[in-house]
C-alpha positions in Angstrom: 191.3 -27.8 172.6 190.7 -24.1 173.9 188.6 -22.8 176.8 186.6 -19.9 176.4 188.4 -17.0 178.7 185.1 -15.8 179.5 183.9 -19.0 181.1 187.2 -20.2 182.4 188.0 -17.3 184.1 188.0 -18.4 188.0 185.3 -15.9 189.5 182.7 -16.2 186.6 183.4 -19.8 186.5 181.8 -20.1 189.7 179.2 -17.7 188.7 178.1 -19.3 185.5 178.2 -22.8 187.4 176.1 -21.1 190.3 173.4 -19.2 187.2 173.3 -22.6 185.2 172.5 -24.9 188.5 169.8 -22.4 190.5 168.5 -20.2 187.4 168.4 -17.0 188.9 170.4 -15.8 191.6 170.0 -12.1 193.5 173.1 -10.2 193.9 172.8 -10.2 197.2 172.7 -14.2 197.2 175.5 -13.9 194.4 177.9 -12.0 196.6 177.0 -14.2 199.9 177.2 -17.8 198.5 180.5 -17.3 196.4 181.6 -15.2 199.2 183.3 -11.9 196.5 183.2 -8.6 197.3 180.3 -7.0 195.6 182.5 -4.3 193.6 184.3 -7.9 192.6 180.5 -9.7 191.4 179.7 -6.3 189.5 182.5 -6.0 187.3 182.4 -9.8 186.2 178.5 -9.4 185.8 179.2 -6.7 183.7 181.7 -8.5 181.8 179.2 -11.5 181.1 176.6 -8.8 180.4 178.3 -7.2 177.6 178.7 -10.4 175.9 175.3 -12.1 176.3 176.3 -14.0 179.1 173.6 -12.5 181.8 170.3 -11.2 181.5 169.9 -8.8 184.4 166.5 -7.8 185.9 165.8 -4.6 188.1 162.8 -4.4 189.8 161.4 -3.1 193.6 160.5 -5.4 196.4 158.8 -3.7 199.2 160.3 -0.6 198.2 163.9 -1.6 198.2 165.8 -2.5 194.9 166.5 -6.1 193.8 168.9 -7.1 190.6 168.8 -10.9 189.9 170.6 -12.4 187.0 170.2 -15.5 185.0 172.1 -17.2 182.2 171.2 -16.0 178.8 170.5 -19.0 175.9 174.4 -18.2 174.3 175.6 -18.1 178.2 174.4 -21.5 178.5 175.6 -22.6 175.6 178.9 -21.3 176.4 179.2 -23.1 179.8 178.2 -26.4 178.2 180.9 -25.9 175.7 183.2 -25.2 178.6 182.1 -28.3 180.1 182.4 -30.5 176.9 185.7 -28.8 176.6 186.8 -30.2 180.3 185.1 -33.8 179.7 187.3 -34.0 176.7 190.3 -32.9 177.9 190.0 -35.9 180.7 188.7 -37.8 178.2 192.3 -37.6 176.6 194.0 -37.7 179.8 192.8 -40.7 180.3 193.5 -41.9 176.8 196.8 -41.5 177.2 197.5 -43.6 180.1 196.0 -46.2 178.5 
């Protein structure tokens, strides 16, 4: 059994857990609710962005600049793996106390 170091990673745990739940997800809102530094959110985004992870949007809201991200199909998949991963690995835990 082997977690993906993309996904298990602490910081982009928490941000593919936050994508998956809520969809989207501003930077903005990204940087506030997980409460990391935004130089901190941008180099994990770009990390899941160069693998597939994120889809990234660009677009102006009253003038101003706003980047959302959301989960990408393989992201998805790859935090459900994660997950299946962790529900095994109890799974056996519990196994062997039995």
């Amino acid at each position: 059994m082997e977690f993906d170091k993309l996904v298990h990673q602490p910081t982009r745990l928490r941000i593919f857990a936050h994508l998956y739940a809520n969809g989207e997800a501003s930077f903005t809102a990204l940087t506030e609710e997980l409460e990391i530094t935004e130089g901190n959110l941008a180099s994990h985004i770009e990390r899941m962005e160069d693998a597939d992870c994120v889809a990234v949007d660009k677009e102006f809201v009253d003038r101003k600049p706003r980047t959302t991200y959301r989960l990408t199909e393989r992201g998805e998949e790859l935090f459900e793996d994660h997950i299946d991963t962790l529900e095994a690995l109890i799974d056996d835990l519990k196994t062997d106390d039995s």
